[in-house]
Each structure stands twice: as structure tokens, then as C-alpha cells.
C-alpha positions in Angstrom: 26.3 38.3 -42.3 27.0 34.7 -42.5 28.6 34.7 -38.6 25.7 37.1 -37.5 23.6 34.3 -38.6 25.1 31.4 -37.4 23.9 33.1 -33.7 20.0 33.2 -34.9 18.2 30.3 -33.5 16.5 27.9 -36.6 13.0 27.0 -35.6 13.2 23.2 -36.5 16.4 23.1 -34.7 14.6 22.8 -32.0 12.7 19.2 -33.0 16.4 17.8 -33.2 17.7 15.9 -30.8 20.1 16.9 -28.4 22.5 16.0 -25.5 24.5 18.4 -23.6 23.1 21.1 -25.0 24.7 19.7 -28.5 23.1 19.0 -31.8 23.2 15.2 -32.5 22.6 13.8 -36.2 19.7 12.0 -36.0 21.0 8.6 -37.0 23.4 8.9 -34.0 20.3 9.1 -31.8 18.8 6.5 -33.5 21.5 4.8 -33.0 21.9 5.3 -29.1 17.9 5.0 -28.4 18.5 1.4 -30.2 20.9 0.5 -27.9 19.4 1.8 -24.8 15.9 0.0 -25.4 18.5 -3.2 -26.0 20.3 -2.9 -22.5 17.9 -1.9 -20.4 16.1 -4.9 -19.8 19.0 -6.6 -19.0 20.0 -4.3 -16.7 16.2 -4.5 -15.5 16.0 -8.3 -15.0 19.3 -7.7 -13.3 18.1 -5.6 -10.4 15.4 -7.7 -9.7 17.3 -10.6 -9.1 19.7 -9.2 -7.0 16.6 -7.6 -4.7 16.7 -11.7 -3.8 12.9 -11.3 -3.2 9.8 -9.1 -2.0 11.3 -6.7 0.6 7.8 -6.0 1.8 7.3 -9.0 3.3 7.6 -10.0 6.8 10.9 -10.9 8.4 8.9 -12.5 11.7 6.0 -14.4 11.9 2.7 -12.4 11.9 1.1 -14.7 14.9 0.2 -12.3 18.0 -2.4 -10.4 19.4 -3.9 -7.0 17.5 -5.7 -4.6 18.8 -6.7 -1.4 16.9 -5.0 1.5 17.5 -6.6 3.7 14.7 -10.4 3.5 13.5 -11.9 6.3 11.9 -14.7 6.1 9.7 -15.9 8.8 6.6 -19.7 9.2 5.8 -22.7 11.2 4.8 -22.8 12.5 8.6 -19.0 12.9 8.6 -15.7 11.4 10.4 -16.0 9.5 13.6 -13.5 8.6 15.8 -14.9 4.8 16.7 -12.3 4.4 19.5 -13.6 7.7 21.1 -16.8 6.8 20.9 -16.2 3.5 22.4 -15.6 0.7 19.3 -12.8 -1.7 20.0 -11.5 -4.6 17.7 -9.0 -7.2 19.1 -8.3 -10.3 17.2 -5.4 -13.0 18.0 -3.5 -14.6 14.6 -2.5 -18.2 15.9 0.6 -19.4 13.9 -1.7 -22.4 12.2 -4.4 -19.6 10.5 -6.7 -19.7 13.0 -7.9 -16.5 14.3 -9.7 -15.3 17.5 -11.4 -12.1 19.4 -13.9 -9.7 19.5 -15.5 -6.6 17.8 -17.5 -3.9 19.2 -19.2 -1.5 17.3 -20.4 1.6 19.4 -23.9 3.0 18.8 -23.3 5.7 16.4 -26.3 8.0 14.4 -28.8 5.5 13.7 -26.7 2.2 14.1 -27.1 0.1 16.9 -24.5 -1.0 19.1 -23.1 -4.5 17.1 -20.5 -7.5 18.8 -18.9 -9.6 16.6 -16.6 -13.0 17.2 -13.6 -12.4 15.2 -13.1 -16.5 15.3 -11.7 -17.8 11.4 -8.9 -18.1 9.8 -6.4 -15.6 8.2 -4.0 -15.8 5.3 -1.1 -13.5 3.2 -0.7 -12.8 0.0 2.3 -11.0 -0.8 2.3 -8.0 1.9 -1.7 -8.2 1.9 -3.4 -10.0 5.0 -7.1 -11.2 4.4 -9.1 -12.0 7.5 -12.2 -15.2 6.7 -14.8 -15.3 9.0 -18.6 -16.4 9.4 -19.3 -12.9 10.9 -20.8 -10.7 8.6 -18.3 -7.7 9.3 -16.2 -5.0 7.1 -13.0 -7.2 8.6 -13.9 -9.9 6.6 -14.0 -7.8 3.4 -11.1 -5.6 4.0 -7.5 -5.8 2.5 -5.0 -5.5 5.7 -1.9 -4.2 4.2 1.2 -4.6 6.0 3.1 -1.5 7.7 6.6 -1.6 8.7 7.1 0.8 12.2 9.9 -0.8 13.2 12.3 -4.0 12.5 10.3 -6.7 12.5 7.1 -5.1 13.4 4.4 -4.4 12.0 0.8 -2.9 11.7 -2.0 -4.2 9.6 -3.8 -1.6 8.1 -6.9 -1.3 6.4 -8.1 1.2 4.5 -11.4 0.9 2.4 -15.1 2.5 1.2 -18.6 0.4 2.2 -21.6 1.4 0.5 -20.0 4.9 1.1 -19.2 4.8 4.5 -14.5 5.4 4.0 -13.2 2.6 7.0 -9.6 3.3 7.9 -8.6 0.8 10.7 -4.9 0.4 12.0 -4.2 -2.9 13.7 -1.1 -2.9 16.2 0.9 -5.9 17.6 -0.5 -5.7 21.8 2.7 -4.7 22.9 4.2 -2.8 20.5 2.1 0.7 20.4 
């Protein structure tokens, strides 16, 4: 009986700890979760420094020409293709911060056709580009996260909600669609 019964599973058995399919006393696991949460930090820490950096960010200069390549936008009335319907955004990042160019907004529903100088200044922030202008446009307000399509290039792209209106703009380098 005592070897029939050594097969039979014990409820609480279950609570224990194992490894390998093994019962482990529980100070042993104690003893091995104590360690682990001692090591693993420095094992942590050490990974991070050998990444040398963030691996995210650009390896060549984000000056150049953009024009958008993507720009679809999500409300009430639905999605809209805004380069099929005529929109266009094109805006130069000068190596000093300065930025130039133009957006056109197509008539759409009840908005107006709307131009807009894309003149101001840029600026990064880890892998986030942030676009400051007098113009009183969504660009201004949007987070531009860079995209990696190929060694050192890369898309800015924006992808955001406006008083419930979902704006998701791609920005490609002019010469590298």
C-alpha cells in the first residue's frame, strides 16, 4: 500500500517549488531566489554598459529635406487619405536647427483648404524629433519618432489624436523613398 501511494499525487505538493520537474525543500529555493535577486542587477547594469549607448539614435545627421510620404487622418467622418486628396507637407532640417517649407492642407468635409510656412526650428530628444514653429499647425504639437528603413536612414513619423481627429504622418528623407 505504501508504494501504491507514493504514486498518488498530494494536493499541497503542488504549492512547492520545483525545478526540473523535482521537488526542492523550500529553504533551498529560498536560498537560490536570494541569490538570483543578488546577481541580477549586476548582471543588469552590466548589459547596459556594454550596449555603449542608445542604439535608437541616429548614426548621420538628421539635416535634409522631408517630404511626407504617408498622411492619413481618423475621424468622426472616417479615414482620409490627405495625399490623395491633394495635402502635401515638405519641410527642410538645416544642420543649425533651423527649419523650412510648406504645408497644404486639402479642402476636406467642412474644412477649408489651409497653407502653412513650416519656417522654425527643430530639436531631438533621445530618438524623438519635435518641430517649433509660429504656425498654428498639428506639426508643431506632434512627437516625430525616428524610423530606421535602412543604414543610416531614416523616417520621422508621427503618430497622434487632435481633438479626435487620429493624425498618422510619415516624413521620408527626398531621396530616399
Amino acid at each position: 500500500a505504501e508504494w501504491r501511494d507514493s504514486f498518488t499525487r498530494d494536493p499541497l505538493s503542488a504549492l512547492e517549488p520545483r525545478i526540473g520537474g523535482w521537488r526542492m525543500p523550500h529553504n533551498r529555493w529560498r536560498q537560490k531566489t536570494r541569490l538570483l535577486t543578488r546577481i541580477a542587477p549586476a548582471f543588469l547594469n552590466a548589459a547596459l554598459a556594454a550596449c555603449g549607448g542608445d542604439s535608437t539614435a541616429p548614426s548621420q545627421p538628421l539635416a535634409g529635406s522631408y517630404t511626407a510620404s504617408a498622411f492619413m487622418t481618423t475621424g468622426a467622418s472616417g479615414q482620409t487619405n490627405q495625399l490623395l486628396i491633394g495635402s502635401t507637407l515638405q519641410i527642410t532640417l538645416a544642420s543649425d536647427g533651423s527649419t523650412t517649407g510648406h504645408l497644404h492642407l486639402a479642402a476636406s468635409g467642412a474644412f477649408a483648404a489651409r497653407d502653412d510656412d513650416m519656417a522654425g526650428t527643430w530639436t531631438t530628444n533621445g530618438n524623438v524629433v519635435n518641430f517649433h514653429q509660429p504656425a498654428d499647425t498639428f506639426v508643431r504639437d506632434m512627437n516625430f519618432v525616428l524610423d530606421p528603413i535602412a543604414t543610416g536612414v531614416w523616417d520621422l513619423v508621427g503618430d497622434q489624436n487632435f481633438s479626435g481627429t487620429r493624425i498618422q504622418l510619415t516624413l521620408s528623407r527626398l531621396g530616399t523613398l
